[in-house]
C-alpha positions as CSV (number, residue, x, y, z in Angstrom):
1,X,-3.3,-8.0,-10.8
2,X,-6.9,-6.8,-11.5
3,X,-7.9,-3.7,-9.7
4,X,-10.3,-5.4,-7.4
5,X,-7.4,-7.3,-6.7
6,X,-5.0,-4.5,-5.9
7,X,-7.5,-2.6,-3.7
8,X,-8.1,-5.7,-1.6
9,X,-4.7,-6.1,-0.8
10,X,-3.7,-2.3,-0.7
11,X,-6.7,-1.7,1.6
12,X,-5.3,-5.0,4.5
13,X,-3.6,-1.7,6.0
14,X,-2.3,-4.5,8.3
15,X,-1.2,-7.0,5.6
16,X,-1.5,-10.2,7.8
17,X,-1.5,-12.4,4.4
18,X,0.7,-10.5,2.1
19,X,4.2,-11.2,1.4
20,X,7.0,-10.3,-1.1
21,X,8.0,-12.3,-3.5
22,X,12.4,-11.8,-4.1
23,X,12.8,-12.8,-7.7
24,X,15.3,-14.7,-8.2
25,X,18.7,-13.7,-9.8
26,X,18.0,-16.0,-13.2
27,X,15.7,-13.2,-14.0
28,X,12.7,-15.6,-14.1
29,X,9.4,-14.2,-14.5
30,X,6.3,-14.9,-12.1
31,X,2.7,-13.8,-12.4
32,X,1.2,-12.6,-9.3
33,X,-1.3,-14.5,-7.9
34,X,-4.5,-16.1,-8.7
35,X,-7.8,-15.7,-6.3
36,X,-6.8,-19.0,-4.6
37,X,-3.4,-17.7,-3.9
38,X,-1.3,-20.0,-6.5
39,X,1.1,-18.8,-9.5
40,X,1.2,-20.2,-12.9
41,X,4.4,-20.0,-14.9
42,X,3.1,-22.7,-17.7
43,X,3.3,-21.4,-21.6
44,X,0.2,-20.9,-23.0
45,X,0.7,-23.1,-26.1
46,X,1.1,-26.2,-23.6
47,X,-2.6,-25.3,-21.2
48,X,-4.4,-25.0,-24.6
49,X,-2.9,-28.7,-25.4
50,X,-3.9,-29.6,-22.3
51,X,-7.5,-28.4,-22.5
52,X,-7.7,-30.3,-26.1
53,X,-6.7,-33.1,-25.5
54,X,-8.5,-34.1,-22.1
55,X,-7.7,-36.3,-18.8
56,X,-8.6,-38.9,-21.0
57,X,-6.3,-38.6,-23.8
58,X,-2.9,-38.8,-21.8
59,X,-1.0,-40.3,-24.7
60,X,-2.1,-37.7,-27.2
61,X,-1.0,-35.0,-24.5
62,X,1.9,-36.1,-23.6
63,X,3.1,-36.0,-27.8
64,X,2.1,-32.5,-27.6
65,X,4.3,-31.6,-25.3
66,X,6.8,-33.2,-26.3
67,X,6.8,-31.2,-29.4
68,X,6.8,-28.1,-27.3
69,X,10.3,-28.6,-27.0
70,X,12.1,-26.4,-24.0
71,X,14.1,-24.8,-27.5
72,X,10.6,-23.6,-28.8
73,X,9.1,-22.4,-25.9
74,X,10.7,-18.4,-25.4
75,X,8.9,-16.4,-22.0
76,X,8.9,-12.7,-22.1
77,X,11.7,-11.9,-19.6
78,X,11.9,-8.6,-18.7
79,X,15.3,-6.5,-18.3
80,X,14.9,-6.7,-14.4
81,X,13.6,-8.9,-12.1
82,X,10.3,-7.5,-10.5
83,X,8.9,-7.2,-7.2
84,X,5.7,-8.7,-6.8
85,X,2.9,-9.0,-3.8
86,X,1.3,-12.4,-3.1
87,X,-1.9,-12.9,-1.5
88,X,-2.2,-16.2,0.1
89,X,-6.7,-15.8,0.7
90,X,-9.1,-16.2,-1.9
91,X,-11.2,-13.3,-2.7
92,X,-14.3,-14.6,-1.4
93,X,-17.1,-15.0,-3.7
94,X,-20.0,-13.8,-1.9
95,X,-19.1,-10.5,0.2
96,X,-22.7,-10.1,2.3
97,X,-24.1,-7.5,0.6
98,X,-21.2,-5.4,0.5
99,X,-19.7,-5.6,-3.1
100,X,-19.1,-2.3,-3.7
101,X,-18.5,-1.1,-0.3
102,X,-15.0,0.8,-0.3
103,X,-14.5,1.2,3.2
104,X,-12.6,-2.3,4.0
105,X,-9.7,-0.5,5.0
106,X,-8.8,-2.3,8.2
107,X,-9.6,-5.9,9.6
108,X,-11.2,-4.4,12.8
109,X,-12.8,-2.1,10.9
110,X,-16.8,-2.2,9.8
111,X,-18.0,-0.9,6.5
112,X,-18.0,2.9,5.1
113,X,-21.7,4.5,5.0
114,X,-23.6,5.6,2.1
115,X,-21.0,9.2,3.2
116,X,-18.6,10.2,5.3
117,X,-20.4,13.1,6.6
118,X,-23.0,10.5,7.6
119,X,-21.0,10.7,10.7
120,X,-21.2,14.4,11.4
121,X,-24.2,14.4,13.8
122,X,-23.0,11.4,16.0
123,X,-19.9,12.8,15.9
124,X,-20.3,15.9,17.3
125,X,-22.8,14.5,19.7
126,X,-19.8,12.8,20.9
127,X,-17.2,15.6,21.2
128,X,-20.5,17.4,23.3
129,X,-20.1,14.9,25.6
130,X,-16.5,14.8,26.1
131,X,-16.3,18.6,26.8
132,X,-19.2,17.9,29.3
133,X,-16.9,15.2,30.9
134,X,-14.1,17.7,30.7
135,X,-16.1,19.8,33.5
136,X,-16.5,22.6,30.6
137,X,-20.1,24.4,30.2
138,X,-20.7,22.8,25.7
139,X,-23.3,25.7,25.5
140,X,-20.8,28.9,25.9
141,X,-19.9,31.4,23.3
142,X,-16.6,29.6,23.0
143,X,-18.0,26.2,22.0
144,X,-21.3,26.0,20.8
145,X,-19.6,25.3,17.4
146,X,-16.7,23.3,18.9
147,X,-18.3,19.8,18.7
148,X,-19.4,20.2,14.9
149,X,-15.6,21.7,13.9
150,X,-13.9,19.1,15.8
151,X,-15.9,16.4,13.9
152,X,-15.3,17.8,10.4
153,X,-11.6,17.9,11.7
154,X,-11.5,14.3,12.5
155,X,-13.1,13.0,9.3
156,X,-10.3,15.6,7.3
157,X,-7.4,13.9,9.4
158,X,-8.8,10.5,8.5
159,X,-9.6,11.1,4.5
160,X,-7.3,8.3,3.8
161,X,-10.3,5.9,4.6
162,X,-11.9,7.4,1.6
163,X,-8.9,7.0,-0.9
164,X,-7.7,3.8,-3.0
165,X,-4.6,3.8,-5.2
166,X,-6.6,2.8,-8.4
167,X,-8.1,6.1,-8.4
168,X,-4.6,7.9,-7.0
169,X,-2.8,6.5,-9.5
170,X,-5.7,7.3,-12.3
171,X,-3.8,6.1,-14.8
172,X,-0.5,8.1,-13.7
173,X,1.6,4.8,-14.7
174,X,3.8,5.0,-17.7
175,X,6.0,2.9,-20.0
176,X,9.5,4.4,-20.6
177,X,12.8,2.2,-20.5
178,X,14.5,3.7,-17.4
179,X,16.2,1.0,-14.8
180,X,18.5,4.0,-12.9
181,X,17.3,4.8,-9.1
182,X,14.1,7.4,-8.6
183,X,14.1,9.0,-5.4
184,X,11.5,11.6,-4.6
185,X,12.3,12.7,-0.6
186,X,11.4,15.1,2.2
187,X,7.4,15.2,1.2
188,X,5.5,16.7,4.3
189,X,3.7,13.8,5.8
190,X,0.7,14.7,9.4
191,X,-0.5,11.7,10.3
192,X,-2.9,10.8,13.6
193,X,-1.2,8.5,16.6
194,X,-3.8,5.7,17.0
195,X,-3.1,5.4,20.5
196,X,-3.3,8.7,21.8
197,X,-5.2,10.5,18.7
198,X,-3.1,13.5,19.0
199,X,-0.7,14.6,15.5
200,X,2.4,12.8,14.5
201,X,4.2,15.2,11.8
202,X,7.9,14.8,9.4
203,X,9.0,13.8,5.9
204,X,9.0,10.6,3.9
205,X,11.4,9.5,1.1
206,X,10.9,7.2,-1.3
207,X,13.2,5.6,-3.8
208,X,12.5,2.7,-6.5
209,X,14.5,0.9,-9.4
210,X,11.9,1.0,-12.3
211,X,11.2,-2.2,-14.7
212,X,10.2,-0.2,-17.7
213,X,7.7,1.4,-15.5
214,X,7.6,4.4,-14.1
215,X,4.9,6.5,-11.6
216,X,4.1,10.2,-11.9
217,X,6.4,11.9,-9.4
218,X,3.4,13.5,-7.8
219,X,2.0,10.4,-7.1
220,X,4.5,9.6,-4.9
221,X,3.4,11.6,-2.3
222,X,-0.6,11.3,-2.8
223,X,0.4,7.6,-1.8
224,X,2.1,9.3,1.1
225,X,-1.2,11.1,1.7
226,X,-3.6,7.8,1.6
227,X,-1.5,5.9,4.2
228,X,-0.6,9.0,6.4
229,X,-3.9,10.5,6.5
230,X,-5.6,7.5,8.9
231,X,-5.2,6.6,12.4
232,X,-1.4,4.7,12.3
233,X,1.3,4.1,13.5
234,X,4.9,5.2,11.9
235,X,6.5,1.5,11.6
236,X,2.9,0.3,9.9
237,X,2.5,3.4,8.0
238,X,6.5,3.1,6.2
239,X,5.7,-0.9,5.2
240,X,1.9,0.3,3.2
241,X,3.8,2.8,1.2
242,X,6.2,0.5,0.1
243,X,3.7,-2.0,-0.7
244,X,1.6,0.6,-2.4
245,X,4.2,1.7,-5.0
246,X,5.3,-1.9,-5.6
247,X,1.9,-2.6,-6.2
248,X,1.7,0.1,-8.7
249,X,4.6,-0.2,-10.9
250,X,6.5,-3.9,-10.5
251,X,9.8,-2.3,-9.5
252,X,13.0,-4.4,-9.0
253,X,12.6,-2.8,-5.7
254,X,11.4,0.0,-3.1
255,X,13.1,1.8,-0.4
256,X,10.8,4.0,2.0
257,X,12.3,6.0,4.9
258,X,10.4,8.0,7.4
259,X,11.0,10.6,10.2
260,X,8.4,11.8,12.1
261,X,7.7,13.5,15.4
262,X,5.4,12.0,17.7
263,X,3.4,14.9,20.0
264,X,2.6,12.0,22.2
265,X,6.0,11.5,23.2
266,X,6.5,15.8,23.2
267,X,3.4,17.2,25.1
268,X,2.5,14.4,26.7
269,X,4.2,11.2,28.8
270,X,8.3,11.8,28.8
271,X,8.0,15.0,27.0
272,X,10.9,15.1,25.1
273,X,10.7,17.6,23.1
274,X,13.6,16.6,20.6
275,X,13.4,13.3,19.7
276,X,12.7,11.9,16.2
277,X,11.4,8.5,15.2
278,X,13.0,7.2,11.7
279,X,11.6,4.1,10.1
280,X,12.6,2.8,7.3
281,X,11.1,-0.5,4.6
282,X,13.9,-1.8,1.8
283,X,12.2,-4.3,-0.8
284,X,13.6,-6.4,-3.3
285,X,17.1,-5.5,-4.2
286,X,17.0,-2.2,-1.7
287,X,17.2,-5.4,0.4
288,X,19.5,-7.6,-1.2
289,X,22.1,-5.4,-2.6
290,X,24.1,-2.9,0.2
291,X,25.4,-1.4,-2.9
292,X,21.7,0.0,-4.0
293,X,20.6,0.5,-0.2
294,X,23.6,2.8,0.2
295,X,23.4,4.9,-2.8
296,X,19.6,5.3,-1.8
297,X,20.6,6.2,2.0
298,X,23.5,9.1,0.5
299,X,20.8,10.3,-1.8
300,X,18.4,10.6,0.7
301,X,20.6,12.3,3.6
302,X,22.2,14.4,0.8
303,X,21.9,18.4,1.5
């Protein structure tokens, strides 16, 4: 998967046209997919007969192959079978003037400005209005400043629209022949409630089975930190990190668990003040094997 690629589909915070593709269990190997959404699993010795000989030159084809014998041709299989997202859109071709616009986060969502702090001024415009609405005098002591530091703290709760895994990752993504369990858990995660915009605050855990791949552990939770740090909610927000390390290493699978606490439901509504929301997203064989989902669940709950 190109980057371009990879952003597009890490960046469909709502995935509508991405699945996951289970390997299956004969450890074949599949290539992700191709801008029109197809896979090709065809040995490279038998397209470059194909393209020599022509439409027209069936018969001269079809002895080509056949002297690519099934004993002669030998794939690359790897040691585990990966996990791998498939796009079923085409990357359009012409994007209206916005090639290189990185703000295509969400699908309700317009385009990024030149800069982020663009947004200051109407911002803060707005928050002068809402403490007007509020019955409070926006000109006192207390809040000249008010509407200008709310703004900056909006566009700080919501740097995730600036972030993309390519340059997360920056090249954090390392060859080493390790297929055991790596599980990096409790990382702080504040997030914004996208119904209420008030804080949603707990921990994430994350656990994957490496395919000769492995991600820098800090990573991990700068991941955490492009998915958390947007207007979301928790059971959206545990499926993108999943996606987003699959995405980044090919694992033979990815387990994400999250526990948050939703100030929505604690200062607000039925005020319960000790209630905890846990999520979780199992991938590949987190999903198919209880074995693997339980060692993952006792490492994470361990003390």
């Amino acid at each position: 998967m190109s980057a371009s690629e990879l952003n597009d589909a890490i960046d469909d915070t709502n995935f509508p046209q991405a699945h996951i593709l289970s390997r299956g269990r004969n450890n074949s190997v599949c290539s992700t997919s191709s801008t029109s959404g197809t896979s090709s699993l065809a040995d490279p010795r038998v397209v470059a007969a194909h393209e020599e000989t022509g439409s027209s030159a069936g018969m001269g084809m079809g002895a080509t192959a056949a002297a690519l014998t099934s004993d002669e041709i030998v794939p690359s299989v790897p040691n585990r079978p990966r996990l791998i997202l498939k796009s079923t859109t085409s990357i359009p071709e012409n994007n209206d003037g916005h090639e290189n616009c990185t703000f295509h986060h969400d699908l309700e969502l317009d385009h990024k400005p030149p800069t982020r702090e663009a947004l200051l001024p109407d911002m803060a415009r707005s928050y002068r209005l809402l403490l007007g609405g509020l019955g409070e005098n926006p000109d006192r002591q207390g809040l000249i400043k008010t509407p200008e530091r709310a703004a900056k703290a909006m566009l700080y709760f919501t740097k995730g629209y600036d972030q993309n895994l390519e340059d997360v990752l920056n090249g954090a993504v390392f060859d080493e022949d390790h297929d055991e369990m790596v599980v990096v858990k409790d990382i702080e995660m504040f997030s914004m409630c996208e119904h209420h915009l008030v804080p949603f605050y707990g921990k994430v855990s994350i656990g994957y089975l490496p395919c000769n791949k492995i991600l820098g552990l800090s990573k991990l939770a700068r991941i955490v930190e492009i998915f958390s740090r947007r207007l979301q909610v928790q059971e959206r927000l545990t499926k993108q990190i999943a996606v987003a390390v699959t995405q980044a290493v090919q694992p033979a699978g990815v387990a994400v668990v999250v526990e948050g606490v939703h100030m929505c439901m604690v200062m607000r509504g039925v005020q319960k003040i000790n209630s905890k929301t846990v999520t979780s997203t199992m991938l590949g064989v987190f999903r198919d094997d209880p074995k693997t989902r339980e060692e993952f669940l006792n490492l994470v709950n361990s003390k």
